[in-house]
N, C-alpha and C positions, 0 to 999 in steps of 0.2 A: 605739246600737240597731242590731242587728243585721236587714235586713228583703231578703229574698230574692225578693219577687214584690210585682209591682204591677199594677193597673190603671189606665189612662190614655185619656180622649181625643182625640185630633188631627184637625185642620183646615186644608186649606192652602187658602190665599190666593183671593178670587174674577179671576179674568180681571175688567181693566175696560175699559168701555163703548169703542165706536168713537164718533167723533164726528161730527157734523154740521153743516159750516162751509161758506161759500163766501169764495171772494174779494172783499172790497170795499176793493180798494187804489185811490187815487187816481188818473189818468190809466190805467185797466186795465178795459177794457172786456169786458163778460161774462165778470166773473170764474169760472170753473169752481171746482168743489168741493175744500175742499182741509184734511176732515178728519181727523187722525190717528187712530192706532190702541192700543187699548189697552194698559196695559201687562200684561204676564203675573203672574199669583197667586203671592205666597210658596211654595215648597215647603215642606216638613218633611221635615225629618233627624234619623237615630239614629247619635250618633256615641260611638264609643269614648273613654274617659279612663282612663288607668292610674292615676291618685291616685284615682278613687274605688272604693268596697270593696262597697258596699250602695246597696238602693234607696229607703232611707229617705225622699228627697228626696221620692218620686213620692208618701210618701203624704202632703204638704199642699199638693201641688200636681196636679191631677190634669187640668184641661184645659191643650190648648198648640194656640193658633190662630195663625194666621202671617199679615200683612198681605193686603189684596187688592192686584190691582195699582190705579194710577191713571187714568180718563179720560184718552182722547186729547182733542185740540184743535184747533185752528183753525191754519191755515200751516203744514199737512202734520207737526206735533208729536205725535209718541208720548207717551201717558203712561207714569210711571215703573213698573218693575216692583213687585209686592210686594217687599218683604225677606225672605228666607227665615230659617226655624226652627231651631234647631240643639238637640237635646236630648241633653245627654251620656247614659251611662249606663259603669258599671263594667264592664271585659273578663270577658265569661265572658256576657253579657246576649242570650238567646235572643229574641226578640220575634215573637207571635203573633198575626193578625187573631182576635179573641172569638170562642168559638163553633169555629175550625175545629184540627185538633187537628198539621199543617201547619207549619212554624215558616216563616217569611215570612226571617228572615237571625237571623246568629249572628253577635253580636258579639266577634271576639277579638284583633283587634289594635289599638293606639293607634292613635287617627286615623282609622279607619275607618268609610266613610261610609255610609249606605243613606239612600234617599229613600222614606219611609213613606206620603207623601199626595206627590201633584205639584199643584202650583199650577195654576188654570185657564189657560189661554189668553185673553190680550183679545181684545176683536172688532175686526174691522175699520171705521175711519174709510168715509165716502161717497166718498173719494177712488179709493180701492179698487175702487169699484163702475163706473167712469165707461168705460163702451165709445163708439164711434163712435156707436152709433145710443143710445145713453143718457148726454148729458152732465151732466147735472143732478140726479144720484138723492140725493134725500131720505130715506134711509133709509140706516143701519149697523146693527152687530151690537153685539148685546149678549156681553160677557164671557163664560167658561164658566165655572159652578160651578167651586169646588175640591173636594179629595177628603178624606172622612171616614171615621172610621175608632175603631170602640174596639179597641185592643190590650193584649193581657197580657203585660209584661215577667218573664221568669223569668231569676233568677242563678244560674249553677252555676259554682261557683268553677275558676276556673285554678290546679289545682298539679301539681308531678309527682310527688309522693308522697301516698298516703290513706291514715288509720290509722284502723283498725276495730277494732272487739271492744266489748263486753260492760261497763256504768258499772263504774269502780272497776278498768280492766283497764293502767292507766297509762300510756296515752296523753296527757295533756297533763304529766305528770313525763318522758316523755321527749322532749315539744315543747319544753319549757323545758330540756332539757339539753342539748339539738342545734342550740338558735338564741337569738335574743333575745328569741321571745315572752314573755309573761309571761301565760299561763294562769292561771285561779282552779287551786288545788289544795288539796284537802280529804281528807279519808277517809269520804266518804258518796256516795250516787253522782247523778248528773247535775248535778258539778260544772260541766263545761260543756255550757250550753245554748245553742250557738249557733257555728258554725264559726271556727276559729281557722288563721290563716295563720302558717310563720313560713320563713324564710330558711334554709341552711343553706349557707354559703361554702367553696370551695374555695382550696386555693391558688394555682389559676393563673386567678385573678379569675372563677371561673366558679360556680356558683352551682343548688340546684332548691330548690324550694319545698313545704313538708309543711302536707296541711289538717289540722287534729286535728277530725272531728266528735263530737258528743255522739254519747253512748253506748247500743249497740243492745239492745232485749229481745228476745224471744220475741215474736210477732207486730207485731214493727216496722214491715213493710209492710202491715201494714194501720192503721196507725195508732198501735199500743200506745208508750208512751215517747215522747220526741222523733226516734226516726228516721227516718220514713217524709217527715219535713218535709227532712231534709237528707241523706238519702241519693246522690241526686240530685248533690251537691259533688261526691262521687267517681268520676261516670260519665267523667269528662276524663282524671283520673291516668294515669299511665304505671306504674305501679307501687303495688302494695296492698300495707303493714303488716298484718298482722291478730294482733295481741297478745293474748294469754292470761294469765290471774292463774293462775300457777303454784299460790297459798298459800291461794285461795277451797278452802272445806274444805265451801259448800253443794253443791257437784256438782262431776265429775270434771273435768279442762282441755281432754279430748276432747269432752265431752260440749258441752261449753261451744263448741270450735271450730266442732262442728258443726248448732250452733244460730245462730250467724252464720250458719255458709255457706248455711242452706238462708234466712236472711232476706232475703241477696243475691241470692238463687237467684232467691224470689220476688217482689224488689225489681226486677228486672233481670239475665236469666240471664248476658248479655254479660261481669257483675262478674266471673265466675268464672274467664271466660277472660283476664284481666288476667295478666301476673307476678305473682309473691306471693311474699311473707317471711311466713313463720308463726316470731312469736315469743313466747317462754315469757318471763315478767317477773317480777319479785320475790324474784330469786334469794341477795337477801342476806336473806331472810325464811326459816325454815326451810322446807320441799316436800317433799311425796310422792313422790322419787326413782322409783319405781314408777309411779305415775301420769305423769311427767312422759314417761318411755320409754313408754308406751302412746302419746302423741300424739305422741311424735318419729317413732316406728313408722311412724304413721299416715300422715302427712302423707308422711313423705319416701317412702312404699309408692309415694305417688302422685304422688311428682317433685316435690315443695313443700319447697323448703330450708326449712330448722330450725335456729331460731336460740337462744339463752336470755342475758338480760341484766338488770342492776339497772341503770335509770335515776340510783336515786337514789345510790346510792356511783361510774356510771359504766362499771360492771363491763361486758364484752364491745359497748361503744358504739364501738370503735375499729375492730372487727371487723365491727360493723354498718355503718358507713359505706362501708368499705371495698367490700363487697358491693354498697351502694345504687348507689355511683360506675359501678363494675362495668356494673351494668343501664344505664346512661349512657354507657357507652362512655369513660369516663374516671376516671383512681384514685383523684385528688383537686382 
């Protein structure tokens, strides 16, 4: 199960108590005060993991409270700190306080840590308290609260490559022919309903990664289809595919490009200014030769390479990488 957003609440640790002790050691007269000090409250941490993909996790498990710390004691003894919290989450995991629209950290690399609640502070023992002209104080601190908190986890996928366009426009035929994903693939459209990652290897061990999303309608950003849910994957890319069904005979492949663009447009103007491949697909299907030069026109009028390929026999995928690498700084 694919799950991209979650809510959760967090709690870190209470500070605990100072204490209140004096010395009654044997042959120790007027013993003075000699109680420790609290230990400090668990914190809570958002850390990064590269194995996980989704935030599935967060939806059966939704609080995460972290130890308090422990009472101090008697013979100048701190008590133990809370143990803090450590809640993975998948790279790409925005994390938000509820309510403010702000993003609090952005999780993108393994291992990376943020501290979401801080643990209280203990109080201080009586021992603490003991001046010249007060040797004997009967009183310490109580622990501090720890910090609370509802936040919204959002995943936006890490890849360098984002393929756009329109159900049924062959985007996960040419996911599955550029890596090892294995896409659902069908001839009906929103095949897939849920973003799909896959690898694609070079040969000097080096590597970028393509998200295939489900496929965009005509008011996507506002909610029509599933795109308005994962649009969002693609704000990271380095690079936009935007694939067109050369052999769709309901409307023209221009007409078509530029119903994407304007749902980018309105999804997030920023899309536009990405790099982009504008590609024509299904070229071993017969096309509208005429039609197809209307949107090569088009596109390259306005500085948008133009590309035309069959996933499925292969046809012009060799040419197409070549270019990707290109945008990478590197040929293969």
């Amino acid at each position: 199960m694919f799950v991209d957003s979650a809510s959760i609440f967090v709690k870190s640790g209470r500070g605990g108590a100072g204490a209140v002790s004096f010395r009654r050691e044997k042959y120790v007269p007027k013993g003075g005060p000699d109680g420790g000090d609290g230990g400090r409250g668990g914190n809570v941490y958002i850390v990064g993991k590269s194995s996980l993909r989704t935030l599935v996790a967060f939806k059966y498990k939704r609080k995460f409270i972290a130890e308090n710390g422990n009472p101090g004691e008697g013979s100048l003894k701190s008590g133990a700190s809370g143990k803090d919290l450590y809640i993975f989450v998948p790279l790409g995991t925005v994390i938000y306080v509820e309510g403010k629209d702000e993003p609090i950290c952005d999780i993108v690399e393994a291992g990376q840590k943020f501290i979401v609640a801080k643990g209280g502070r203990g109080g201080k023992g009586n021992a603490f308290f003991k001046t010249s002209t007060h040797q004997a104080p009967r009183f310490s601190q109580k622990g501090e609260p720890g910090e609370e908190f509802n936040l919204k986890l959002e995943l936006k996928l890490l890849a360098d490559v984002g393929l756009v366009g329109m159900p049924n426009a062959g985007k996960s035929t040419l996911l599955a022919a550029l890596t090892r994903a294995k896409p659902k693939i069908a001839p009906y459209p929103f095949t897939t309903i849920s973003p799909i990652l896959g690898v694609v290897e070079g040969e000097k061990h080096n590597s970028f990664v393509i998200a295939d999303i489900p496929g965009l309608l005509e008011g996507a950003h506002k909610g029509v289809g599933l795109g308005d849910e994962f649009l969002k994957h693609i704000e990271r890319t380095r690079l936009l595919l935007h694939l067109v069904d050369l052999t769709d005979s309901s409307d023209s492949p221009l007409n078509r490009f530029k119903t994407i663009e304007n749902e980018l447009r309105m999804f997030n103007p920023y899309l536009l200014e990405k790099p982009k491949i504008v590609i024509g697909t299904k070229i071993d299907i017969p096309y509208s030769l005429t039609k197809e030069q209307e949107l090569r026109n088009f596109v390259e009028d306005r500085g948008i390479l133009y590309l035309h390929i069959s996933a499925a026999t292969h046809k012009g995928l060799k040419t197409l990488l070549r270019t990707i690498w290109s945008y990478f700084g590197d040929q293969k």
